[in-house]
C-alpha positions as CSV (number, residue, x, y, z in Angstrom):
1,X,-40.8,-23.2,-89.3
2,X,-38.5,-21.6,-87.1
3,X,-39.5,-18.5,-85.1
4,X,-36.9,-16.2,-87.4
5,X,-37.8,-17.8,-90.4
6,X,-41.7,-16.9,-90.6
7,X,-43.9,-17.7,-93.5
8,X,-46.1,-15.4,-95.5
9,X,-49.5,-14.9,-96.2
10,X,-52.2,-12.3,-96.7
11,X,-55.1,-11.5,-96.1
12,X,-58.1,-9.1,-97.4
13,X,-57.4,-5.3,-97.0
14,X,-61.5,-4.8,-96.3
15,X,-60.6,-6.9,-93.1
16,X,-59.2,-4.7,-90.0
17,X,-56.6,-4.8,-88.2
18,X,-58.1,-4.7,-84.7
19,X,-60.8,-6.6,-85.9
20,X,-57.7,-9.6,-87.0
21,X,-55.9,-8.9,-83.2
22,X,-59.2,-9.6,-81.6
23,X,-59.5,-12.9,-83.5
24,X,-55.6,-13.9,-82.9
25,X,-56.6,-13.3,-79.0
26,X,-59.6,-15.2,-79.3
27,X,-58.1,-18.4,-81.4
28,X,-54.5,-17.9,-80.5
29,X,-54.8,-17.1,-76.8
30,X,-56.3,-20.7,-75.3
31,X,-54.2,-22.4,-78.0
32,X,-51.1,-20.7,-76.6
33,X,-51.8,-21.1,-72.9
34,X,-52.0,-25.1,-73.8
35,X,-48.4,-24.6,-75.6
36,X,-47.5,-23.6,-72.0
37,X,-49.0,-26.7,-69.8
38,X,-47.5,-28.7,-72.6
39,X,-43.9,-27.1,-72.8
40,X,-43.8,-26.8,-68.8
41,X,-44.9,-30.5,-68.4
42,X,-42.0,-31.4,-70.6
43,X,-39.6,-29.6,-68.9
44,X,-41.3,-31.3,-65.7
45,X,-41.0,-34.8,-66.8
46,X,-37.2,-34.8,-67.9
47,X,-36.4,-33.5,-64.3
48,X,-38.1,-36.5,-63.1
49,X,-36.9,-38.9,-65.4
50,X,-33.4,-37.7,-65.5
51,X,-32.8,-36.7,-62.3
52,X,-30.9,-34.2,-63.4
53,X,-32.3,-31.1,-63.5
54,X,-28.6,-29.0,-65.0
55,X,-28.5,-31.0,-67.8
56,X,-31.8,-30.7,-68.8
57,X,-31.4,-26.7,-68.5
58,X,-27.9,-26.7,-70.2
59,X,-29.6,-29.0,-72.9
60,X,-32.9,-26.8,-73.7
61,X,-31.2,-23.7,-73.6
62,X,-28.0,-24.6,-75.2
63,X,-26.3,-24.1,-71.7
64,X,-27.1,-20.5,-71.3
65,X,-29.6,-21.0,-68.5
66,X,-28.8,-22.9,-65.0
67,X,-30.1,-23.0,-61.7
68,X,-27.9,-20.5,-60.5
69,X,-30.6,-17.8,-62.9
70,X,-33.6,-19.6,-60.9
71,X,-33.4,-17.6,-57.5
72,X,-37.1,-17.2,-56.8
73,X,-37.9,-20.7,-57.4
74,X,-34.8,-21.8,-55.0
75,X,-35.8,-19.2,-52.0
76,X,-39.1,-19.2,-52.0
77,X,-40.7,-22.0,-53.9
78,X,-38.2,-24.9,-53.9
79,X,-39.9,-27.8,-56.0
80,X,-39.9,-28.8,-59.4
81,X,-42.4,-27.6,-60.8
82,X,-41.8,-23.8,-59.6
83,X,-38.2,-24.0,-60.7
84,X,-38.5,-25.6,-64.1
85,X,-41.5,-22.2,-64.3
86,X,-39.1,-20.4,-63.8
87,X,-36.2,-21.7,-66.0
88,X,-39.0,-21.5,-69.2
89,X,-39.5,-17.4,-68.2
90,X,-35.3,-16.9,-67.6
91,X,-35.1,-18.5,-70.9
92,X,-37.2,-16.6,-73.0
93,X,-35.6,-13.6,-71.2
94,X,-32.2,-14.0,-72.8
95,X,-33.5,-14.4,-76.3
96,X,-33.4,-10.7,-75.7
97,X,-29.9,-10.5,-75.7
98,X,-27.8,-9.6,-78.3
99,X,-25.7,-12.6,-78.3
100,X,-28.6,-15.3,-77.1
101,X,-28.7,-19.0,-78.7
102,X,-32.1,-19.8,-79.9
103,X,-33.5,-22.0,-77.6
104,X,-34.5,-25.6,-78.1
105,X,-37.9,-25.9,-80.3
106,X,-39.4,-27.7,-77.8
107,X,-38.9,-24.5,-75.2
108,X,-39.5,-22.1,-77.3
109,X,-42.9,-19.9,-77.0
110,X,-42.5,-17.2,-79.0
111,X,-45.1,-16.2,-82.0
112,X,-45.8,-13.0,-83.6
113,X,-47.7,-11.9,-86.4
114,X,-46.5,-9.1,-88.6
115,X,-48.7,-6.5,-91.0
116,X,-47.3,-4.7,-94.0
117,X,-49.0,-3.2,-97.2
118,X,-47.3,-2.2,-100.3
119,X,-45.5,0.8,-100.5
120,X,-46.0,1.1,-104.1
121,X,-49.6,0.1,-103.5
122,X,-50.8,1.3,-100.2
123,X,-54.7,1.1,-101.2
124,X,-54.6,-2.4,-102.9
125,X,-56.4,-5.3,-102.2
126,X,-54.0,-7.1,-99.6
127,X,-52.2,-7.0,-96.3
128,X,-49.5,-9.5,-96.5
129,X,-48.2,-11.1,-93.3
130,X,-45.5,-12.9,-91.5
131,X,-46.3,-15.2,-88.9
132,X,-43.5,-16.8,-87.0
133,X,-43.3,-19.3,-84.1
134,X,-41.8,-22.8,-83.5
135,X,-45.3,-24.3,-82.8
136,X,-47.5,-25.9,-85.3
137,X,-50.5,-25.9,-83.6
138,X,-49.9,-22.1,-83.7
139,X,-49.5,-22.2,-87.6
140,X,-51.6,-23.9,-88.4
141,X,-54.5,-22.3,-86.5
142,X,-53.2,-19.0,-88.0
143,X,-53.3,-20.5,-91.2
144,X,-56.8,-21.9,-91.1
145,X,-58.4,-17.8,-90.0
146,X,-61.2,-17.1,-92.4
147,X,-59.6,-14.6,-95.2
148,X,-56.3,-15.5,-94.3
149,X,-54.5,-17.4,-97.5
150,X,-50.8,-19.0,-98.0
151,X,-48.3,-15.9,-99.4
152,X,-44.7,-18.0,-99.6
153,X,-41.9,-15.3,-99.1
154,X,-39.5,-17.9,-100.5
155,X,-39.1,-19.1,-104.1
156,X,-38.5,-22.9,-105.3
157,X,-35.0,-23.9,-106.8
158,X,-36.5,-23.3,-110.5
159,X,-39.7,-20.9,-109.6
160,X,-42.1,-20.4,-111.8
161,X,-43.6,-17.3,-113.0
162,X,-46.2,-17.1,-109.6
163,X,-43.2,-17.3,-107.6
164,X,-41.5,-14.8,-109.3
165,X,-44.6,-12.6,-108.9
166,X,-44.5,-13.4,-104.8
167,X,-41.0,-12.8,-104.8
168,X,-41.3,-9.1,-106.4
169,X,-44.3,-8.1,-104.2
170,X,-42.5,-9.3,-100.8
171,X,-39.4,-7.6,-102.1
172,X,-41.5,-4.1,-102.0
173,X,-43.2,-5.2,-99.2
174,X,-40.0,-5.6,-97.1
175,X,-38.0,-3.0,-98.3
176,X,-39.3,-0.5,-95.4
177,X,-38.5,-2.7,-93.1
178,X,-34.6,-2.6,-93.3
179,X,-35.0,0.7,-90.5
180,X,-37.7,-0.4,-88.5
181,X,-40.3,-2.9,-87.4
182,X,-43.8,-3.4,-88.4
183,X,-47.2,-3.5,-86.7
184,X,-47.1,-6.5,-84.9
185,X,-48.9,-8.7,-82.9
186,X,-47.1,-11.2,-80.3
187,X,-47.3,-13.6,-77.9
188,X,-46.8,-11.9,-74.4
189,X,-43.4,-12.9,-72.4
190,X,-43.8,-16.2,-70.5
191,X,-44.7,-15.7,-66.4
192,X,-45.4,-19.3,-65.9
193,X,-44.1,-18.8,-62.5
194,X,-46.3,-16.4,-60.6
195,X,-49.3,-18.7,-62.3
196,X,-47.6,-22.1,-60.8
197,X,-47.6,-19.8,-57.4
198,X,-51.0,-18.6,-57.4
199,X,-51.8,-22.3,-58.5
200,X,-50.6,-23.5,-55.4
201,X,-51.8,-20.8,-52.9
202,X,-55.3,-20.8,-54.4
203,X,-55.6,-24.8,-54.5
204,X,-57.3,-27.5,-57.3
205,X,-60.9,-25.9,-56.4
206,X,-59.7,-22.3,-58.2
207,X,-58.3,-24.0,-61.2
208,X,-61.4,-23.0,-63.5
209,X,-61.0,-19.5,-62.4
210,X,-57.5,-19.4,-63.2
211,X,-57.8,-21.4,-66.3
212,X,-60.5,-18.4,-67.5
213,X,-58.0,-16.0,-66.3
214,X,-55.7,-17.6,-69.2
215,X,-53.1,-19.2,-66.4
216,X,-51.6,-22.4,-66.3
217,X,-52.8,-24.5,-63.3
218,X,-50.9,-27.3,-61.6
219,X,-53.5,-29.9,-62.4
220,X,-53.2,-29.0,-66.4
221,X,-49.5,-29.6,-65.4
222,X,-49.9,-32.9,-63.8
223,X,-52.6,-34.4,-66.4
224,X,-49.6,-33.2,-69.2
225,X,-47.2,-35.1,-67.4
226,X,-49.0,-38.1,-67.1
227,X,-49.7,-38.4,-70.6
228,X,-46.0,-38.2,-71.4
229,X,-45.9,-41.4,-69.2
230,X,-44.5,-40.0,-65.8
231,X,-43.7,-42.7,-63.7
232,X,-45.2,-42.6,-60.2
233,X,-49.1,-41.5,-61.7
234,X,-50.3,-41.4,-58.2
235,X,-48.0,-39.3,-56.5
236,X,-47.4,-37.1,-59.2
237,X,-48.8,-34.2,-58.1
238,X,-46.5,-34.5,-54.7
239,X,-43.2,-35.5,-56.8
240,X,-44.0,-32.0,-58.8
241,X,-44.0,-30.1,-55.5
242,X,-41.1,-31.5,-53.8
243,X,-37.7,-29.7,-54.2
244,X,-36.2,-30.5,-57.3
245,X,-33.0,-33.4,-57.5
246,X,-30.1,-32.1,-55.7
């Protein structure tokens, strides 16, 4: 489901909020970090494979990112690895532009959870949620949090009278929203470059540290890549670090 498209559910109104953010950080937080290895190994192996590191920038974010953004990576950490980090953060950067592209599925990071009641019902028995991200993993995890139960916002082609109901109550539910946002609950910005840096200057023997810390880790990159079936296993960790094609 995409990331402006989120689907509904709700939960218990006995259950606080803080005590739900503290789960999402708990569940989300390690499932999310992988999302990152997983999305920057990607990005990793198509440079490789390709060659061809514009068009796979130009491709993911619909041409609005190119090296040309990616100045940190080119002066000070010139290999692939730092400058396809820092071509994922640049691209979730311009999402916050007015007239941004959504970015490929396969880039895109972003997830938020959002909490409303019912404003002719303030007191009742539910929260009702939207949850929204491009990963499934994400979703499903959200999905599967004790209390938490399926809420569709939309209705089938020929609803029945429950989806009438859901229809009604997310039509009161939303109707705030029109002038501003909810409490919400999302996924931080991506900084997958600093973490590749500190990666490298702190060497393999830190990665647990840094993998406690919540940071992606060259080796996590690496292993990714490898089981995507980068060529070259052996010197994988070396073609990573080496500038990136010309």
């Amino acid at each position: 489901m995409p990331y402006s498209q989120p689907r509904g559910y709700r939960l218990s109104s006995s259950i606080s909020l803080p005590h739900v953010t503290r789960r999402l950080e708990l569940l989300g937080w390690p499932l999310w970090r992988a999302e990152v290895v997983s999305t920057l190994a990607t990005v990793c192996h198509e440079v490789v494979a390709t060659g061809d590191p514009d068009g796979v920038y130009g491709r993911l974010s619909h041409d609005q990112v190119s090296r040309a953004d990616l100045p940190l990576s080119s002066m000070h950490r010139n290999s692939v690895i730092a400058q396809a980090a820092e071509f994922i953060d640049v691209a979730h950067g311009v999402l916050a532009l007015p007239a941004a592209r959504p970015l490929s599925p396969a880039l895109d990071l972003r997830c938020r959870a959002q909490f409303m009641d019912d404003p002719e019902d303030p007191t009742g028995p539910w929260t009702y949620v939207l949850f929204g991200t491009q990963r499934e993993v994400l979703q499903a995890a959200f999905a599967d949090m004790d209390g938490v139960e399926a809420y569709p916002v939309d209705t089938a082609p020929d609803p029945d009278a429950d989806a009438l109901a859901r229809a009604a109550v997310w039509e009161r539910v939303l109707a705030p929203y029109a002038r501003f946002t909810p409490l919400s609950v999302s996924a931080p910005e991506p900084q997958v470059l600093f973490d590749v840096i500190e990666s490298q200057d702190s060497g393999p023997e830190a990665d647990g540290r840094l993998v406690a810390q919540g940071k992606v880790t060259i080796s996590a990159v690496v292993d990714a890549c490898r089981r995507l079936g980068s060529d070259g296993a052996d010197d994988l960790h070396d073609m990573l670090l080496a500038p990136p094609p010309a």
